[in-house]
VMD Tcl script that builds the backbone (N, CA, C; Angstrom):
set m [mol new atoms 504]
animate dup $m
set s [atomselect $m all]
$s set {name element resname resid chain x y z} {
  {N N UNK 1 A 0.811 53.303 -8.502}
  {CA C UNK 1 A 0.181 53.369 -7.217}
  {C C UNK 1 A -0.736 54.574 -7.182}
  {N N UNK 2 A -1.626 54.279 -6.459}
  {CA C UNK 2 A -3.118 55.537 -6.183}
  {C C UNK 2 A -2.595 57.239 -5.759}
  {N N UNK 3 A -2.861 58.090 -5.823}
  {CA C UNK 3 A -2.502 59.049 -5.816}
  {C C UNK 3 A -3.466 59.876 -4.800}
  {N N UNK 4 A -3.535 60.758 -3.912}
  {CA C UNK 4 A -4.739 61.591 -3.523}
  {C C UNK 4 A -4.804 62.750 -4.012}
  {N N UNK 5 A -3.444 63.123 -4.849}
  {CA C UNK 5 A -4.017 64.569 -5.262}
  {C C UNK 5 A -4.644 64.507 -6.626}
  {N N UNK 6 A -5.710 65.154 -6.854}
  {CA C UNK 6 A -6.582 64.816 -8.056}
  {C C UNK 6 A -5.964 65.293 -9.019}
  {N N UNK 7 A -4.942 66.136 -9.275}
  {CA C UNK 7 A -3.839 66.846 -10.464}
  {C C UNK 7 A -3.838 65.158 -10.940}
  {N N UNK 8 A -3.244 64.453 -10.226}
  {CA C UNK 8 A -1.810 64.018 -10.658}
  {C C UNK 8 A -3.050 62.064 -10.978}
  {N N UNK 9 A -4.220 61.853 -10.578}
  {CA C UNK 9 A -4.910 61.082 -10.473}
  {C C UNK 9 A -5.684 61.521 -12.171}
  {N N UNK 10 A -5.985 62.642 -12.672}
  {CA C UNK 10 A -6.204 63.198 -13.472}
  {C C UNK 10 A -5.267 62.807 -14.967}
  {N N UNK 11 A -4.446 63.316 -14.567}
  {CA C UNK 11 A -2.644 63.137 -15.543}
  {C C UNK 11 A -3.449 61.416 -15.843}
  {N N UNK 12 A -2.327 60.870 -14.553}
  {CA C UNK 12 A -2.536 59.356 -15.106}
  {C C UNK 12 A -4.028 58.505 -16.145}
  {N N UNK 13 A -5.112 59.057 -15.278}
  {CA C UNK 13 A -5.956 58.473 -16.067}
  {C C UNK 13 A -6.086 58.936 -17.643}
  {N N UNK 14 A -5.484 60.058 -17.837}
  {CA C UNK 14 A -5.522 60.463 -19.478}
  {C C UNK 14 A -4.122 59.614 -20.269}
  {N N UNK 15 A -3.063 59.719 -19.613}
  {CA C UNK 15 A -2.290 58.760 -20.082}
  {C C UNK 15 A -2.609 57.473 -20.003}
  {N N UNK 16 A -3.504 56.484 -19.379}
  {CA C UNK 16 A -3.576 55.388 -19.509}
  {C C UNK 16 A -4.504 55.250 -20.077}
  {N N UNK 17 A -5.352 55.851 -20.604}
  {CA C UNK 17 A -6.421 56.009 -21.636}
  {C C UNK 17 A -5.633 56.571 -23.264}
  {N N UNK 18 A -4.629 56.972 -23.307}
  {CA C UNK 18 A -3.671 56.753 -24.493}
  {C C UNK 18 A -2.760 56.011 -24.933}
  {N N UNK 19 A -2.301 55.686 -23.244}
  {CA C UNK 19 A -1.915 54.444 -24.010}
  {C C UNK 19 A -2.585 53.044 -24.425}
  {N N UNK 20 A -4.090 53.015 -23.599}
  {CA C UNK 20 A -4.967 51.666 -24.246}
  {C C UNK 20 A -5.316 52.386 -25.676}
  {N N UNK 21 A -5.365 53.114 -25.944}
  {CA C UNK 21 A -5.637 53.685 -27.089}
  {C C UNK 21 A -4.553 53.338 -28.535}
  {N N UNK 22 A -2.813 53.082 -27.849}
  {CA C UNK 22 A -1.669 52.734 -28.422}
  {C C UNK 22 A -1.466 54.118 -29.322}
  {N N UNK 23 A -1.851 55.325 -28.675}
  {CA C UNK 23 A -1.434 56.962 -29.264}
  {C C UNK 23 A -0.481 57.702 -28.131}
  {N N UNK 24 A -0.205 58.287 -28.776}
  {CA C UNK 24 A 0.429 59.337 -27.802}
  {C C UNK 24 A -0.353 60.265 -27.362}
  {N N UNK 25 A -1.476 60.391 -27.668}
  {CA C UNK 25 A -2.566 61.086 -27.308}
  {C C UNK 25 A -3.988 60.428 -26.860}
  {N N UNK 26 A -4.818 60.345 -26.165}
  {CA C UNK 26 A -5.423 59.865 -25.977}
  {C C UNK 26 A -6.735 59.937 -27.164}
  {N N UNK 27 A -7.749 59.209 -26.789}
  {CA C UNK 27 A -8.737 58.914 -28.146}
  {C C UNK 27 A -9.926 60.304 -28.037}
  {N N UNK 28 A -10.207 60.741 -28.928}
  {CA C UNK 28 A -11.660 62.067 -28.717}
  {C C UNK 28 A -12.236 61.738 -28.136}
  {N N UNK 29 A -12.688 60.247 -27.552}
  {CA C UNK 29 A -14.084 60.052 -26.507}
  {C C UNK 29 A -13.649 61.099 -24.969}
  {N N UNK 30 A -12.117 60.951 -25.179}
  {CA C UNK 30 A -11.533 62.132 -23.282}
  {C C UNK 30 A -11.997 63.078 -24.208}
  {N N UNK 31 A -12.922 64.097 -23.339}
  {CA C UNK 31 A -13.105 65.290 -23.867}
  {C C UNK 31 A -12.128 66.313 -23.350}
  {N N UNK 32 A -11.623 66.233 -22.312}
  {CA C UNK 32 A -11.167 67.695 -21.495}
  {C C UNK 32 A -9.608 66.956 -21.482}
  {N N UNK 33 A -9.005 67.782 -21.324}
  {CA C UNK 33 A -7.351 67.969 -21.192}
  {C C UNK 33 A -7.072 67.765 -19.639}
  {N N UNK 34 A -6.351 66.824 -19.103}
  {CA C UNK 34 A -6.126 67.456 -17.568}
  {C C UNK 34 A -5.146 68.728 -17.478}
  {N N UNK 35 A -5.473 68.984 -16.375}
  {CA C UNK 35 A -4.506 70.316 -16.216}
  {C C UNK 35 A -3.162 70.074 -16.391}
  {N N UNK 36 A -2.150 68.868 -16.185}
  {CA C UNK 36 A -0.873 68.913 -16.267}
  {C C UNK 36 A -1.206 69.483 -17.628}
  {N N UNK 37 A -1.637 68.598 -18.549}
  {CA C UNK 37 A -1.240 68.711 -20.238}
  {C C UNK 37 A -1.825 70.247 -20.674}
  {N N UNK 38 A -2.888 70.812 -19.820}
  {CA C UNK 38 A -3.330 72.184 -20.379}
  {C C UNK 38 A -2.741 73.328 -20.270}
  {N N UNK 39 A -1.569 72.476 -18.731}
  {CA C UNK 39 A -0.364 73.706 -18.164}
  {C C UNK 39 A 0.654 73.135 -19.295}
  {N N UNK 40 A 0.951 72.567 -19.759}
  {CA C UNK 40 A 1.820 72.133 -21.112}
  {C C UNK 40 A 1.443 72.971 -22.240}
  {N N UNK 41 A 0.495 72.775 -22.775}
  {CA C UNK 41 A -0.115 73.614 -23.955}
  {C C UNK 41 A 0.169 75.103 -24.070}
  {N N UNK 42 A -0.351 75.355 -22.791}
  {CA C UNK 42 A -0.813 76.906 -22.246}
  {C C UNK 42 A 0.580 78.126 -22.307}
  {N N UNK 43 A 2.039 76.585 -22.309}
  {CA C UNK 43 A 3.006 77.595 -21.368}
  {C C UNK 43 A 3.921 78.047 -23.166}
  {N N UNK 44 A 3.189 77.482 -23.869}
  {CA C UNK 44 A 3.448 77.933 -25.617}
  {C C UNK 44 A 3.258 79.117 -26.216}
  {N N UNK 45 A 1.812 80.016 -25.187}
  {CA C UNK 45 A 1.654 81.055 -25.727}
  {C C UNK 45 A 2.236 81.913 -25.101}
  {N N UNK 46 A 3.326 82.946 -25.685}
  {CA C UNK 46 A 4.371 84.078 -25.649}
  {C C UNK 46 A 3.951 84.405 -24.070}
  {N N UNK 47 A 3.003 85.532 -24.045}
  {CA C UNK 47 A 2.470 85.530 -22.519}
  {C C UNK 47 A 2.938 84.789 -21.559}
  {N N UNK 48 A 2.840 83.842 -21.508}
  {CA C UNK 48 A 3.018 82.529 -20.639}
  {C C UNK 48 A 4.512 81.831 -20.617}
  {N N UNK 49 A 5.207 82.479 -21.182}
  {CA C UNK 49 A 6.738 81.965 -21.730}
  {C C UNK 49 A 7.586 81.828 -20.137}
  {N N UNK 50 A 7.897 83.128 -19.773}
  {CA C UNK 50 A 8.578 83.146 -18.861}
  {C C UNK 50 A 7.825 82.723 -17.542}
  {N N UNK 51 A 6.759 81.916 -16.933}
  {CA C UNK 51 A 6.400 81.722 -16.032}
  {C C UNK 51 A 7.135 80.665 -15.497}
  {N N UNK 52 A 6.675 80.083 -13.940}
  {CA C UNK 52 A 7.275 78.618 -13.577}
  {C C UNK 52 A 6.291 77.911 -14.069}
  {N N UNK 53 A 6.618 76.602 -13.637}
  {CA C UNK 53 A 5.606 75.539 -13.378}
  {C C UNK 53 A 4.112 76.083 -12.615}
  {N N UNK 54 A 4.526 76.060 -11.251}
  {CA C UNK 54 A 3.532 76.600 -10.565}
  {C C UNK 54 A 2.469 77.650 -10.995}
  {N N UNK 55 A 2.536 78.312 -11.613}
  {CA C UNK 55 A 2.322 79.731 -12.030}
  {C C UNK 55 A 1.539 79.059 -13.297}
  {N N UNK 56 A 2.029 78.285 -13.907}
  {CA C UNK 56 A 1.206 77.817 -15.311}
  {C C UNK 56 A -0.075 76.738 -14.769}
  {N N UNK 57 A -0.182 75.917 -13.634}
  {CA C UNK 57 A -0.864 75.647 -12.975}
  {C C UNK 57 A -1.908 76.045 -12.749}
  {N N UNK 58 A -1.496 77.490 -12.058}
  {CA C UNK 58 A -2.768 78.214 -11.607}
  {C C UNK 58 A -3.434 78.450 -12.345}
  {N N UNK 59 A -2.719 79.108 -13.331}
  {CA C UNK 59 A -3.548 79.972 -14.940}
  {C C UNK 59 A -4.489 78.864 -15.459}
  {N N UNK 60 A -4.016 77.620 -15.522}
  {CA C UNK 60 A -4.715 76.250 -16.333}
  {C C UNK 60 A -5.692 76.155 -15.588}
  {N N UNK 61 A -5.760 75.926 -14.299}
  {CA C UNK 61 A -6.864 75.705 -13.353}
  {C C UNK 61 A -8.145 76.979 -12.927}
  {N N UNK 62 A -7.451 78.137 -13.407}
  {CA C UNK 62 A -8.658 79.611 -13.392}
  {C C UNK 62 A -8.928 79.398 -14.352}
  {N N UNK 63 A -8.531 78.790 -15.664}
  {CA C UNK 63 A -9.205 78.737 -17.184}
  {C C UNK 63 A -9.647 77.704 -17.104}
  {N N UNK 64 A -10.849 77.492 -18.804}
  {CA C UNK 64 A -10.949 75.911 -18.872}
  {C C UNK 64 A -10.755 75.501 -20.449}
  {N N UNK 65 A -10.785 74.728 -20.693}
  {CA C UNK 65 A -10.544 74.215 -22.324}
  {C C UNK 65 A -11.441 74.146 -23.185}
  {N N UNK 66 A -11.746 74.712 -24.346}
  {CA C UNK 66 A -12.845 75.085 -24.731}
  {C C UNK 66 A -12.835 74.257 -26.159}
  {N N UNK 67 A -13.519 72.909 -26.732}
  {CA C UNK 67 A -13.497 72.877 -28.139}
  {C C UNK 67 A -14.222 73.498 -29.131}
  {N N UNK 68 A -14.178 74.067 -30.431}
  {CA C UNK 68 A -15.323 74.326 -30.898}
  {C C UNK 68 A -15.287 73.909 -32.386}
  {N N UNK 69 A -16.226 73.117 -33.166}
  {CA C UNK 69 A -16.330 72.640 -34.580}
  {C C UNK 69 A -16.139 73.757 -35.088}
  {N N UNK 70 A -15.704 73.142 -36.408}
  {CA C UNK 70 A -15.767 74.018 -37.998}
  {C C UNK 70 A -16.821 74.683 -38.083}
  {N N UNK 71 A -17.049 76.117 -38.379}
  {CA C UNK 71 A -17.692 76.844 -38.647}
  {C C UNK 71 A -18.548 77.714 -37.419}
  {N N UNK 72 A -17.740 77.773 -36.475}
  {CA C UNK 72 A -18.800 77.999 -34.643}
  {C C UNK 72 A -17.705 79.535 -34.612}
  {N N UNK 73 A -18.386 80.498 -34.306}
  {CA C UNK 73 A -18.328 81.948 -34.150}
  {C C UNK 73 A -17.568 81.695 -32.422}
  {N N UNK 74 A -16.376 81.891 -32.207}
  {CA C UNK 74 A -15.760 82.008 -31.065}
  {C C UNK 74 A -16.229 83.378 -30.472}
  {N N UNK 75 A -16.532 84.746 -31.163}
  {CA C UNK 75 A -17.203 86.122 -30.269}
  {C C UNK 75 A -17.692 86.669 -31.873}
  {N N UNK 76 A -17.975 88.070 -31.848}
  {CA C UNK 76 A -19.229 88.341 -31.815}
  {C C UNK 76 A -18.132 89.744 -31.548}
  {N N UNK 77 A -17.961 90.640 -32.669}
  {CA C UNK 77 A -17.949 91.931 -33.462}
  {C C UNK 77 A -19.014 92.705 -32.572}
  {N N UNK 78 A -18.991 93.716 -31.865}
  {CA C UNK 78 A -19.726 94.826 -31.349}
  {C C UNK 78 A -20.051 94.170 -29.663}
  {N N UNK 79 A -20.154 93.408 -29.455}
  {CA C UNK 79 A -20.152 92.477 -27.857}
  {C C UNK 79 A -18.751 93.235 -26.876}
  {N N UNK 80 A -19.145 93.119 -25.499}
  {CA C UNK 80 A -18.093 93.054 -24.537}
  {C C UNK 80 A -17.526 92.258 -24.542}
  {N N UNK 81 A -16.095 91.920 -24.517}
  {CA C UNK 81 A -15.621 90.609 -24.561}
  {C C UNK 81 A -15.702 89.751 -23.316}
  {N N UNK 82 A -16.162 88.639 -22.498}
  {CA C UNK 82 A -16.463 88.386 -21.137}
  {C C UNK 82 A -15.258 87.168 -20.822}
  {N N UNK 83 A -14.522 87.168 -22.487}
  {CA C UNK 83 A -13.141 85.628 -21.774}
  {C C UNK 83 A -12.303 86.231 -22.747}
  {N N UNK 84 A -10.598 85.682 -22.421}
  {CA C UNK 84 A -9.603 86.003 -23.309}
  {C C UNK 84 A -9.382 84.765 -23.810}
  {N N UNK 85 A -8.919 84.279 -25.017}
  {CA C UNK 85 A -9.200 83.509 -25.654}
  {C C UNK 85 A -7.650 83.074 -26.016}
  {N N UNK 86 A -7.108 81.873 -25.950}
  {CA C UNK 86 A -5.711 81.155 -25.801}
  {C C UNK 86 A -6.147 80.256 -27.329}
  {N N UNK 87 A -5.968 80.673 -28.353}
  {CA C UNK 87 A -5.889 79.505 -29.476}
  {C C UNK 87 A -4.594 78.695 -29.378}
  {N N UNK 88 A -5.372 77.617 -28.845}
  {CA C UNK 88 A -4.063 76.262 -28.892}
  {C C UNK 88 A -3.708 74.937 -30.056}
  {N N UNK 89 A -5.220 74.987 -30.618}
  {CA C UNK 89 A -5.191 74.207 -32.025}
  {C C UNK 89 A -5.884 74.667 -32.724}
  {N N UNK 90 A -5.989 74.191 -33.993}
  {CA C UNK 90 A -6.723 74.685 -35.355}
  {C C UNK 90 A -6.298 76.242 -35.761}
  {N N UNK 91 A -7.310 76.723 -36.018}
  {CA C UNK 91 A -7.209 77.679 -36.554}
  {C C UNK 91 A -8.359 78.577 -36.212}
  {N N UNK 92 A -8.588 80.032 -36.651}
  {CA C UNK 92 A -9.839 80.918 -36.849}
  {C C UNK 92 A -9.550 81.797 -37.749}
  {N N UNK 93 A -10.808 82.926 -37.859}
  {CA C UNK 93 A -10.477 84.266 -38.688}
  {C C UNK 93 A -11.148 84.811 -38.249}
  {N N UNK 94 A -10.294 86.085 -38.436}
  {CA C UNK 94 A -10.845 87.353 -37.955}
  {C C UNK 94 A -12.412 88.129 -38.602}
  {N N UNK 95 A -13.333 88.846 -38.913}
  {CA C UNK 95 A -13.843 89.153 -39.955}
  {C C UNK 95 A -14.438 90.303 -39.588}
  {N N UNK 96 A -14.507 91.207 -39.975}
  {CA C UNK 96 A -14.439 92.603 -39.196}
  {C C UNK 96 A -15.598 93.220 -40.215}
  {N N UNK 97 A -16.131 94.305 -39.902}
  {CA C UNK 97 A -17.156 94.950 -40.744}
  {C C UNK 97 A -16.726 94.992 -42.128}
  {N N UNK 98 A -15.680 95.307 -42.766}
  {CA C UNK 98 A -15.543 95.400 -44.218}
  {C C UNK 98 A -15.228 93.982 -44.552}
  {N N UNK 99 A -15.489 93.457 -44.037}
  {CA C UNK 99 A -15.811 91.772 -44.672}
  {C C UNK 99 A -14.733 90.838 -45.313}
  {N N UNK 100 A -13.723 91.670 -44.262}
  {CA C UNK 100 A -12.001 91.213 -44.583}
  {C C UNK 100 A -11.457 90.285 -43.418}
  {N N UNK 101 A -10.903 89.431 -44.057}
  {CA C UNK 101 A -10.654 87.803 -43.412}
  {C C UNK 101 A -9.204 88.548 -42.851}
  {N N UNK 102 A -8.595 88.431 -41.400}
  {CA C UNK 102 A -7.218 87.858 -41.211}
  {C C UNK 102 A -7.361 86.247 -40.695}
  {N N UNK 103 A -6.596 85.590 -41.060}
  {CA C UNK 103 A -6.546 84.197 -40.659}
  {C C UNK 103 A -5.513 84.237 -38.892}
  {N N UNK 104 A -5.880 83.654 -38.441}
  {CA C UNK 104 A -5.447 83.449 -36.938}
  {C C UNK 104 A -4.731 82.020 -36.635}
  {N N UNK 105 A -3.522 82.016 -36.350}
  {CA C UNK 105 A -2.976 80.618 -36.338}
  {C C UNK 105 A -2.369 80.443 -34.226}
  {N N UNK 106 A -2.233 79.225 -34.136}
  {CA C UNK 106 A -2.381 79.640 -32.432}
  {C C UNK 106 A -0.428 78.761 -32.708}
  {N N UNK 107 A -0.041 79.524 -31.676}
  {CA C UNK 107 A -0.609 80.104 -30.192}
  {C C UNK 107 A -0.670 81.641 -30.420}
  {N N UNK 108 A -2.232 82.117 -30.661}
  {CA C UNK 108 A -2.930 83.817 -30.449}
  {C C UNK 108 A -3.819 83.756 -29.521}
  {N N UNK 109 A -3.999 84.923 -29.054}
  {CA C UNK 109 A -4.737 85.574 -28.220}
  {C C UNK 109 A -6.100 86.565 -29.121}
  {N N UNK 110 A -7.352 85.610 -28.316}
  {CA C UNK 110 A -8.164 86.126 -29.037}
  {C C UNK 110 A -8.707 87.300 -28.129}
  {N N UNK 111 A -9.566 88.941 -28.092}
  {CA C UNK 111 A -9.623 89.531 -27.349}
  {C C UNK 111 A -9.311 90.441 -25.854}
  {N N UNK 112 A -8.366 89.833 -26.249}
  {CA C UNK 112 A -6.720 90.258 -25.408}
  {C C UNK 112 A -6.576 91.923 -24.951}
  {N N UNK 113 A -6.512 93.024 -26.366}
  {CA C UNK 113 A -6.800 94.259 -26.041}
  {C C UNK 113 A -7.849 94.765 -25.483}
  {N N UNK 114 A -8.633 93.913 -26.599}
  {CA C UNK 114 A -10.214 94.696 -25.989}
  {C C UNK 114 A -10.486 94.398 -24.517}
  {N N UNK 115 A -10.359 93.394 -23.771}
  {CA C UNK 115 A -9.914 93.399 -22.021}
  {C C UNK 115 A -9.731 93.972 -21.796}
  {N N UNK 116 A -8.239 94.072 -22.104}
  {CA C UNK 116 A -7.266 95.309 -21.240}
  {C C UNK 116 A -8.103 96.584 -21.484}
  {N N UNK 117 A -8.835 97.628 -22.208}
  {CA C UNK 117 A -9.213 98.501 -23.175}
  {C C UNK 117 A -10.492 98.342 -22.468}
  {N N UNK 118 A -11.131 97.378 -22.192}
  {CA C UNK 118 A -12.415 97.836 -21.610}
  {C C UNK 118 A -13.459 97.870 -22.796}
  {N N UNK 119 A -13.219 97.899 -24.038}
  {CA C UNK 119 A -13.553 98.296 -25.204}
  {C C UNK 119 A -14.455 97.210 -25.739}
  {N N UNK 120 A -16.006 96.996 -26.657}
  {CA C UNK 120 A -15.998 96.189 -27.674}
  {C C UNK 120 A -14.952 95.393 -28.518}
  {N N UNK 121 A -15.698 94.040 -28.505}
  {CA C UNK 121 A -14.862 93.251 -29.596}
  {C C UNK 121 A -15.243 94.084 -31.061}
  {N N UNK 122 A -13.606 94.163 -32.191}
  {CA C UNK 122 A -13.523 94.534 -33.497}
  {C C UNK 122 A -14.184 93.817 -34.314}
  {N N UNK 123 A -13.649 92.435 -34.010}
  {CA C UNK 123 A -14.229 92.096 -35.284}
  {C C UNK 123 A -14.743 90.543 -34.499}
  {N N UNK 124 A -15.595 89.824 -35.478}
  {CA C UNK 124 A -16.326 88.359 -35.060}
  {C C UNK 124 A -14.936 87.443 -35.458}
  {N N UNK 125 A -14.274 86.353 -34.744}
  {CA C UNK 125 A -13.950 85.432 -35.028}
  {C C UNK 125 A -14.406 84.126 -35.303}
  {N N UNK 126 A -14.557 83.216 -36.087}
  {CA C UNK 126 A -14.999 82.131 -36.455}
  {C C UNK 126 A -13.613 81.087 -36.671}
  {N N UNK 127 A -14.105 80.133 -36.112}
  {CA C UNK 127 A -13.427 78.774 -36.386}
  {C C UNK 127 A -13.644 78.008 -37.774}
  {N N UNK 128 A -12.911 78.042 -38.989}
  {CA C UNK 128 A -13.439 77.621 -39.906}
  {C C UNK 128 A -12.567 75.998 -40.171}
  {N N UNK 129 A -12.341 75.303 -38.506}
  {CA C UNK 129 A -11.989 74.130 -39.035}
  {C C UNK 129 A -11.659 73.904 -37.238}
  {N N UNK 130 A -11.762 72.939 -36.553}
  {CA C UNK 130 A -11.938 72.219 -35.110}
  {C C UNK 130 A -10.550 73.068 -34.089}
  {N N UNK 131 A -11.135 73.719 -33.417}
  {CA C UNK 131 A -10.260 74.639 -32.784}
  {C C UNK 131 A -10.202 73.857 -31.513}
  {N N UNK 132 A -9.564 74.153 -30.918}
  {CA C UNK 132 A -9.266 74.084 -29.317}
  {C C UNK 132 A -8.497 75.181 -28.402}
  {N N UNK 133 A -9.136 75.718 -27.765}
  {CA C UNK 133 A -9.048 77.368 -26.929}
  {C C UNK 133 A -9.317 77.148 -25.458}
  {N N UNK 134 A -8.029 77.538 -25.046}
  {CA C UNK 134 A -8.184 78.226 -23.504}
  {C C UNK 134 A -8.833 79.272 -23.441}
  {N N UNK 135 A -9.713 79.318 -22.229}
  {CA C UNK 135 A -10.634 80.630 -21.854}
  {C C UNK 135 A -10.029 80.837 -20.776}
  {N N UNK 136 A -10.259 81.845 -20.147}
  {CA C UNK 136 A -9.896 82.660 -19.254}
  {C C UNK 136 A -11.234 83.446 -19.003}
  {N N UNK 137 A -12.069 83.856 -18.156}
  {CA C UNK 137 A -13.089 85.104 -17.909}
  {C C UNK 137 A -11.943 86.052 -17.780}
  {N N UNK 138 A -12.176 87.491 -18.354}
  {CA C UNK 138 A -11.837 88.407 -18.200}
  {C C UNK 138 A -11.311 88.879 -16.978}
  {N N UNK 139 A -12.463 88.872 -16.090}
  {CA C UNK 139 A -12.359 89.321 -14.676}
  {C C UNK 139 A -10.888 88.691 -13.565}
  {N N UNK 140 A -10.846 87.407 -14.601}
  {CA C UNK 140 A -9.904 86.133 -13.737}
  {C C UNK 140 A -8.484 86.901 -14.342}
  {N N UNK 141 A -8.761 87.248 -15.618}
  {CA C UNK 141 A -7.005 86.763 -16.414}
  {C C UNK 141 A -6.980 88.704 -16.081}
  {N N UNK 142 A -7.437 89.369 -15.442}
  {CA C UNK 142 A -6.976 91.096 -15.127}
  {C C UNK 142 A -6.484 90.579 -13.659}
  {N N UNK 143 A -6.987 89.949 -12.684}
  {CA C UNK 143 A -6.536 89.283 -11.339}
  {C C UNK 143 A -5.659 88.669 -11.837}
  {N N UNK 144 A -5.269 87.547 -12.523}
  {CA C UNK 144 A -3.674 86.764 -12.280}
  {C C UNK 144 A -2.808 87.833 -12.934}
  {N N UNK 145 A -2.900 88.798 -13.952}
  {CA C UNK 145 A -1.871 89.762 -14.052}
  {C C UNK 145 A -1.271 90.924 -12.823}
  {N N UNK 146 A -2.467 90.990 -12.300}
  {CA C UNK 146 A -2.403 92.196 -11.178}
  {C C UNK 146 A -1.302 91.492 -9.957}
  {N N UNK 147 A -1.923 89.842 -9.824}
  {CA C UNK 147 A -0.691 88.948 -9.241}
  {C C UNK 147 A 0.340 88.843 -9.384}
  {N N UNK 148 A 0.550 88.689 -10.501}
  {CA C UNK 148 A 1.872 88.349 -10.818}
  {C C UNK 148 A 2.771 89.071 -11.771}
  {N N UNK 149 A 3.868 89.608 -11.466}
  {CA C UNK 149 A 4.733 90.635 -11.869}
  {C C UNK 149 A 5.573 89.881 -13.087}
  {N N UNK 150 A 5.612 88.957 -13.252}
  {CA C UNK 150 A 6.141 88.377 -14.637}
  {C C UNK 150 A 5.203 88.031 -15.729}
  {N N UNK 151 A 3.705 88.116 -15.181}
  {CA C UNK 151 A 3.117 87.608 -16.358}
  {C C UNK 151 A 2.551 89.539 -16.810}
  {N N UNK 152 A 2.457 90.283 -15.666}
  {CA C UNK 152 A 2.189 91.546 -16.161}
  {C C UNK 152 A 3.265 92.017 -17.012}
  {N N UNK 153 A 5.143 91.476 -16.465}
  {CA C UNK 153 A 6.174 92.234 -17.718}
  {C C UNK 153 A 5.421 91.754 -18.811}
  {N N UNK 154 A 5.511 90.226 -19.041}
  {CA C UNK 154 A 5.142 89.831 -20.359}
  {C C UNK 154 A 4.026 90.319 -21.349}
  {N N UNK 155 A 2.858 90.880 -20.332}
  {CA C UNK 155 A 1.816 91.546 -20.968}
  {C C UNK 155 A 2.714 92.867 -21.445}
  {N N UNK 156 A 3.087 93.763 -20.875}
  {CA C UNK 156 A 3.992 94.534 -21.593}
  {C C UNK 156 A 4.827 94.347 -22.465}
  {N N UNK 157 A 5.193 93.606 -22.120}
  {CA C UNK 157 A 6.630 93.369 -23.428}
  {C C UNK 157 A 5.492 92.835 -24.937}
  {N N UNK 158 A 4.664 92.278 -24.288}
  {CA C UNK 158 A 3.885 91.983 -25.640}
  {C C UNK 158 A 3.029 93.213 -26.364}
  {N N UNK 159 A 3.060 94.048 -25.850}
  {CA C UNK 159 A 2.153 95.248 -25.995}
  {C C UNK 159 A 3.343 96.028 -26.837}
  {N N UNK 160 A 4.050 96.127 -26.040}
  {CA C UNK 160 A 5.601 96.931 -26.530}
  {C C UNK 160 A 5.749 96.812 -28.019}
  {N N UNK 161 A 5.634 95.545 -28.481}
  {CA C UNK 161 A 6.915 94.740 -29.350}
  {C C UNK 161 A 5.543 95.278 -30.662}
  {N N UNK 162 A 6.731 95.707 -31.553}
  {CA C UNK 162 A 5.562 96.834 -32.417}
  {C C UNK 162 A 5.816 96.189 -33.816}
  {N N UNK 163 A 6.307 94.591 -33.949}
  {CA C UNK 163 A 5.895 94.171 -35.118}
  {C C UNK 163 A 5.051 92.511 -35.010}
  {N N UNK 164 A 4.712 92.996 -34.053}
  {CA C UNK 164 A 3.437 91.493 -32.929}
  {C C UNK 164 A 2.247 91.420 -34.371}
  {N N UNK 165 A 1.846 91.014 -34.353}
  {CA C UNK 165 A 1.010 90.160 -35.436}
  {C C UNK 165 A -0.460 90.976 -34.748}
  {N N UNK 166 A -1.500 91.483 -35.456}
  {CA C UNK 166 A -2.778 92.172 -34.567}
  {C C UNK 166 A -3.911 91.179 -34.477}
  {N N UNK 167 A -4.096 90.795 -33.832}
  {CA C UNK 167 A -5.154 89.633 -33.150}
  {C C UNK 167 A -5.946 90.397 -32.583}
  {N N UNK 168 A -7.508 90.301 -32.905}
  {CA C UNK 168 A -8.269 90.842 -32.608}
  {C C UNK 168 A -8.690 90.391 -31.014}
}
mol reanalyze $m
mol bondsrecalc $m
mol representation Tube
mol addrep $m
């Protein structure tokens, strides 16, 4: 039956477009994720662990879903960073002035410090195979922390924890 809230009118039409598809996923012609499934994805990365439902909602709906092909530069080494970057599929690498690869596997956070820090991005990341990334603008993901007192512990506790993997 018809729905009026567009969440949930959203949901369905991506599931019934997977299942004419006979996947559990729907076919690449859907480009965008609805928000149920992006608040699904989203609630994988550490950050995002201890939130509710609700709360993963919001975050999905201030962000948007970003794809990018093999070989597409996600930022840009010496730049302000202007989004925080949620790797949810594929992969990237790091590549920093001495021309040294870390490989990046998701769920990472791309430009994460340099936000918080105010600071230039370290190093350029590149997608060297079909990524899929939550964005966040900067400006948005310093407001939902300042909101919310569990996603700010978690920013701490992630800051804290001193054998965290360094994601540029």
């Amino acid at each position: 039956h018809r729905s009026e809230e567009p969440v949930v009118s959203e949901a369905a039409a991506w599931a019934l477009a997977a299942r004419h598809a006979g996947n559990a996923t729907p076919p690449a012609s859907v480009e965008a994720l609805p928000i149920v499934e992006l608040a699904d994805r989203v609630r994988v990365v550490p950050l995002f662990a201890a939130l509710s439902v609700d709360e993963l909602f919001r975050i999905a709906q201030a962000g948007e879903e970003v794809r990018h092909p093999s070989g597409r530069d996600l930022c840009y080494a010496g730049t302000p960073p202007s989004d925080v970057l949620f790797l949810l599929e594929g992969g990237a690498q790091a590549v920093d002035d001495t021309a040294s690869k870390a490989e990046i596997l998701p769920p990472a956070v791309i430009g994460f410090e340099d936000v918080l820090q105010g600071t230039a991005l370290r190093s350029t990341v590149r997608a060297p195979q079909p990524t899929v990334c939550f964005r966040i603008a900067a400006d948005d993901f310093m407001t939902l922390v300042s909101d919310n007192v569990l996603l700010a512990q978690s920013l701490f506790a992630m800051l804290l924890t001193k054998d965290r993997p360094r994601v540029p």
